[in-house]
N, C-alpha and C positions, 0 to 999 in steps of 0.2 A: 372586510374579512379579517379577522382576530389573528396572531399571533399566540403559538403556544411556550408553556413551559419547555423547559431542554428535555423531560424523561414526558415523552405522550405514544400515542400508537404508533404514526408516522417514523420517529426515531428509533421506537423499539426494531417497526420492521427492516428499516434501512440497517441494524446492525447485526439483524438477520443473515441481510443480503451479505453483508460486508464478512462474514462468517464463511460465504461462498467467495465474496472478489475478491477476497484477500489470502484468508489462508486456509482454503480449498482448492482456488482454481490456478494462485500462484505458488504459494510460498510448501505446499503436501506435496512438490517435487520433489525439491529435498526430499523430505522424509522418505521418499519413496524411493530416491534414487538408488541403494543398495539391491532392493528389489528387482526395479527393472533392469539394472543391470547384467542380473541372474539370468532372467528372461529375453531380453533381446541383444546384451553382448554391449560392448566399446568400454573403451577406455572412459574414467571422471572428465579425463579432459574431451571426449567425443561428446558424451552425455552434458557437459557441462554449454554445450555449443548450444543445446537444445534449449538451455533455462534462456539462453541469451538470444533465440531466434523467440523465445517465447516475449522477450521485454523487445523486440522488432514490432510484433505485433501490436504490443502496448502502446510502442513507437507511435506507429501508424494510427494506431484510432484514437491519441490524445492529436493529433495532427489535422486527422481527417475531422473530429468535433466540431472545431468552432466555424468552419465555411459551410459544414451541414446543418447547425442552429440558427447561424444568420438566414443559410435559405431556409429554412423551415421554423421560423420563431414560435411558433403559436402549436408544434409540435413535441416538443422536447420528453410531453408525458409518452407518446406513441413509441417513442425513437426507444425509452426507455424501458416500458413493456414490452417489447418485443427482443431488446438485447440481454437484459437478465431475464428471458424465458430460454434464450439460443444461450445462454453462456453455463445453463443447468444441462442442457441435452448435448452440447460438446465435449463437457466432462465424463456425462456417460456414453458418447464414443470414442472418449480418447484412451477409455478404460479396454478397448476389442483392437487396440496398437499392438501389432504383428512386428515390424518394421522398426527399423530408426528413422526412415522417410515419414511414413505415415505418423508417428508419434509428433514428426517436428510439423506438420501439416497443422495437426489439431493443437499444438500447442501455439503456434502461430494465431489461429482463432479463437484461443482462451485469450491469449491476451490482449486481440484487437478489441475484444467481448469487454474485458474485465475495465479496459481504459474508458470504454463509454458510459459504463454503469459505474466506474467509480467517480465519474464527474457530474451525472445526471440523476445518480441518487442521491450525494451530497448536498448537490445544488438544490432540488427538489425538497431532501427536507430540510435544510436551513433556511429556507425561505418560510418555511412554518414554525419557526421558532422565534421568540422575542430575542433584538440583538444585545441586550447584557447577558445572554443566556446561551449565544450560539456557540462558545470555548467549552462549553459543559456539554453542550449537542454533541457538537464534535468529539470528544472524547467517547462521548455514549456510542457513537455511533463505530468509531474508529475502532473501540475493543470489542465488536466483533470479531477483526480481524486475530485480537489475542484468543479467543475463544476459537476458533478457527485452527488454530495451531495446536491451542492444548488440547481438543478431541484429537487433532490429528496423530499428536503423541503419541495419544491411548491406540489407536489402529496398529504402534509399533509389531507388537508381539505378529501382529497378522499380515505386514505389509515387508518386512526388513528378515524376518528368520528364515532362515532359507528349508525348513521342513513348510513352509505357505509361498509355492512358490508365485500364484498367483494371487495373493493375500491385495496388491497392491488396485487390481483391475477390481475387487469387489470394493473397493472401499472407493474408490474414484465413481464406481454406479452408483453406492449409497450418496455420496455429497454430492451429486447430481441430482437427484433425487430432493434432496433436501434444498437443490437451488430453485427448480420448477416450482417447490410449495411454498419459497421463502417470494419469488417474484410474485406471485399472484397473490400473497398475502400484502406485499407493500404495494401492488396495483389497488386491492381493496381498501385500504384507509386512505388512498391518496386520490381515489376517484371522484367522494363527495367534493375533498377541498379543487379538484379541477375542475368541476362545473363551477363552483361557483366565482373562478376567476374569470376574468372577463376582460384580457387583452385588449389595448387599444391602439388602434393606428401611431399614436404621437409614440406609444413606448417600444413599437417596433422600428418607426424610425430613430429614435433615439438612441434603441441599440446598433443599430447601423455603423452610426457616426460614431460610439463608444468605441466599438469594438475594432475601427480604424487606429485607434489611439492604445490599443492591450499593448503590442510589444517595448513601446513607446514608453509607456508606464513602467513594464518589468522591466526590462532593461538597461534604464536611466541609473548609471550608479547615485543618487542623490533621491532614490527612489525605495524599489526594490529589488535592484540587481544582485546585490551580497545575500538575498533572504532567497534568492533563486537559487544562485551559485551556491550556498549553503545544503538547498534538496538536493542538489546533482550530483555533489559530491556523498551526499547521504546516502543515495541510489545507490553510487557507485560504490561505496563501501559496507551497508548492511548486506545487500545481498552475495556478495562473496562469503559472507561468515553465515549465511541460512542456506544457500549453496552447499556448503562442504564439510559444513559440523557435523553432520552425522556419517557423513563418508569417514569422517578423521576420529569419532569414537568407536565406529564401526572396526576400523584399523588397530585400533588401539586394543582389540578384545573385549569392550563391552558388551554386555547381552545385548538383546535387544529390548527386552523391557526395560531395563534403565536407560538405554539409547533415547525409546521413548517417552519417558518420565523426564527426562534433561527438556526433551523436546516440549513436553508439557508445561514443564515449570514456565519456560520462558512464556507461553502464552498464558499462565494461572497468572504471572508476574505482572504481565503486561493487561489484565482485567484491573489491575488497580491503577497501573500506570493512565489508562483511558481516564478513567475519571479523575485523580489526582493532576494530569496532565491540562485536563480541558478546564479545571475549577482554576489552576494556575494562571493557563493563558487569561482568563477573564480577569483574573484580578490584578495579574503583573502583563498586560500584553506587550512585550518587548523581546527583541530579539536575547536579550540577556540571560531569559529563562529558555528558550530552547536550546541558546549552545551550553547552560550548566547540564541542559538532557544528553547532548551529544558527550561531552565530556567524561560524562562519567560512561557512557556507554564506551569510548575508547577505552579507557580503565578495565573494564570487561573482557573485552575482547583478549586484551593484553594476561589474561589469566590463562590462554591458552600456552603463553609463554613457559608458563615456570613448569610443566611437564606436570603437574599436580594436579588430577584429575579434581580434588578437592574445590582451586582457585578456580579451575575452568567451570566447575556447576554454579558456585557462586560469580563466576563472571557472567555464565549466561543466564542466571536468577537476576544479576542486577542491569544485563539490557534488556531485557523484558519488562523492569520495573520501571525505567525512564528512559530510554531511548529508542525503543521498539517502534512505539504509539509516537509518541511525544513527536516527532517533526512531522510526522503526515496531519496529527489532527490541530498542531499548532501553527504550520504554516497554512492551512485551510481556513482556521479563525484569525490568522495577521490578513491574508488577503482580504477576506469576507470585510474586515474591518478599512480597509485602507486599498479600495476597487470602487468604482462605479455599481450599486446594483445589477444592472442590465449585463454589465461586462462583466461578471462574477463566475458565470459558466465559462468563458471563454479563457480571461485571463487563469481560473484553476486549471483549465486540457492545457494552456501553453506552459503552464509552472508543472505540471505534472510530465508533458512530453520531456521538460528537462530531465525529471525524474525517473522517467524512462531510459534517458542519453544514458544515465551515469547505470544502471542497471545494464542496459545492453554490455556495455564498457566491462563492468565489473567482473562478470563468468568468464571473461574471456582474458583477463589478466588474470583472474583466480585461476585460470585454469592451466592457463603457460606455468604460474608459482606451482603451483600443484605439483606438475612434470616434470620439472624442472629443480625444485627444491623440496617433495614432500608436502603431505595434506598438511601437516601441520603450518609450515609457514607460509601455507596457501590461506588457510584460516586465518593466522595472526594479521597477514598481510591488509587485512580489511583494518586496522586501527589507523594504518595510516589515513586513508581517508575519512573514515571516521572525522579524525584531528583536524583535517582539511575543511569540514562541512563545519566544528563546531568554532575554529578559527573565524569563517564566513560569517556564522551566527553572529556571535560578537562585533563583526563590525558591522551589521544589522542593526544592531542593539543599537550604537554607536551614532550611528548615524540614523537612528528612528527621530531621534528629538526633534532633529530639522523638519524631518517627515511630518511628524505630527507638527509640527508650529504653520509650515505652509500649507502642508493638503488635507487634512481631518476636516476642516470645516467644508472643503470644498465634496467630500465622498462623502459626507451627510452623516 
């Protein structure tokens, strides 16, 4: 069974999906959050509870993945047609949230949704890609999620103005909508190539015994410990600044079409960022090129500072452009590179639960900053870890060499 190029159907559709698991079913909170707060009430910092009961969720089903694969090996295509088909129909019911109970309910199950498919449609399609080619996959596949954001933008005028007061409930049906015909489009290209795999006994056992040894691996500073601790801190500090940016331009008297044009930009930014990012990893795969991504993303962030609405577009134009994409689909292509095959799904849900930790974390310190000092330096506050994650990157880097002299030959 052939391996394909990085850009084939399988990829296309996977950043379809990733269009929905990323920035439709997580990240159009934000954007939506001035809205719903019109409609059902609380404070940024009550509503901000909700983005973080939603990365709970995420919590949980990067957690619950890898004992559900080991039981079910020879499943994985099943597990994941049926989760990005429920992860389109709970968007459009989280769209008929009444309640602050009910919304934290269904947000809850967007993220349990969004943590199995973004690990089992990853996995799924890099496994059909040729591996000089899987840092370019990656990238193809990851700016869906920039795509994702920058339609979500566009919904500004209909979802944040407050003559649409329920702009935000039609636009959650619509990307629902759009998740049901994206799942069943990447069930269709990805059905031929599962018949014709043909699992064997040796390779389930082999993952068995691999996947006894995941945490074993991450964990090991001499390993990939600091390229973990690198995403966590990532978690924790991008989503504080996709959290609250538009609550803090909102504040500031922006309209709401440029609210959402800002919001656009960053994911028009980060459609170049995917592909430039993934062409990088392949050709420099070292921790060295994801903390120059993180770096300059703190850089960005730090524009919120100078009170210049000017710095702050151009800060969020240039985390869009490398630091948006850049650590989710670079540390996808360092594991993929330096993991066991078999252990590839599992060890991604435990590096991603991290990346969950540091989300969970993250709204809820943004949100005390918020309260407590103003949207503004609730926003800034996220460069700190930023700094934190690209500091880690670095010593990634740093200590890859050893990496690769001992283990490359041994993970094939």
């Amino acid at each position: 069974m052939g391996t394909k190029s990085a850009f084939n159907r399988i990829t296309l559709w996977a950043s379809f999906l990733f269009v929905v698991i990323l920035g439709f079913s997580r990240l159009s909170y934000g954007m939506f959050l001035p809205g719903i707060q019109r409609v059902i009430g609380g404070s940024y910092g009550q509503l901000g509870i909700l983005g973080t009961v939603n990365f709970i969720g995420y919590l949980v089903g990067t957690l619950c993945l890898p004992p559900l694969i080991s039981r079910f090996p020879d499943r994985k295509h099943v597990i994941n047609r049926i989760t990005c088909l429920l992860l389109g129909l709970t968007l459009i019911g989280s769209a008929f949230s009444d309640h602050f109970t009910g919304l934290g309910l269904w947000r809850f199950a967007i993220g349990l949704l969004s943590a199995f498919a973004t690990v089992l449609v990853l996995s799924i399609a890099m496994d059909a890609v040729r591996p000089a080619e899987r840092g370019a996959a990656s990238g193809l596949i990851w700016l869906g999620g920039s795509a994702g954001i920058l339609v979500t933008g566009l919904f500004a005028p209909f979802t944040i103005d407050p003559s649409h007061l329920q702009g935000w409930r039609y636009a959650w049906v619509i990307m629902g909508i759009f998740g049901v015909i994206a799942a069943f489009g990447f069930e269709f290209v990805t059905r031929k190539r599962e018949a014709e795999k043909m699992p064997s006994q040796t390779e389930s056992k082999s993952r068995d015994k691999e996947n006894e040894n995941v945490y074993r691996l991450l964990l090991n500073p001499k390993k990939l410990l600091f390229l973990i601790a690198s995403y966590f801190f990532f978690g924790w500090g991008y989503i504080i600044y996709f959290t609250y940016l538009i609550p803090y331009l909102v504040s500031k008297g922006i309209p709401s079409l440029y609210a959402g044009l800002i919001w656009s930009g960053i994911g028009f930014a980060g459609l170049f960022n995917g592909w430039i990012g993934g062409k990088a990893i392949d050709r420099w795969p070292s921790g060295y090129t994801l903390a120059s991504g993180l770096t300059l993303g703190t850089i960005g962030v730090c524009g919120v500072i100078t009170n210049s609405m000017l710095f702050t577009v151009l800060g969020a134009a240039m985390i869009g452009l490398v630091s948006f994409i850049t650590p989710p689909l670079m540390t996808t292509a360092l594991l993929r590179r330096h993991v066991p095959h078999h252990a590839y799904a599992a060890c991604l849900s435990i590096a991603t639960a991290f990346f969950a930790a540091g989300q969970i974390i993250g709204p809820i310190v943004g949100g005390v900053a918020v309260e407590r000092y103003g949207l503004q330096f609730g926003v800034a506050s996220s460069a700190i870890f930023m700094a934190i994650a690209a500091a880690f990157a670095g010593l990634y880097g740093q200590q890859q060499r050893k990496l690769e002299i001992r283990d490359l030959p041994d993970s094939g």
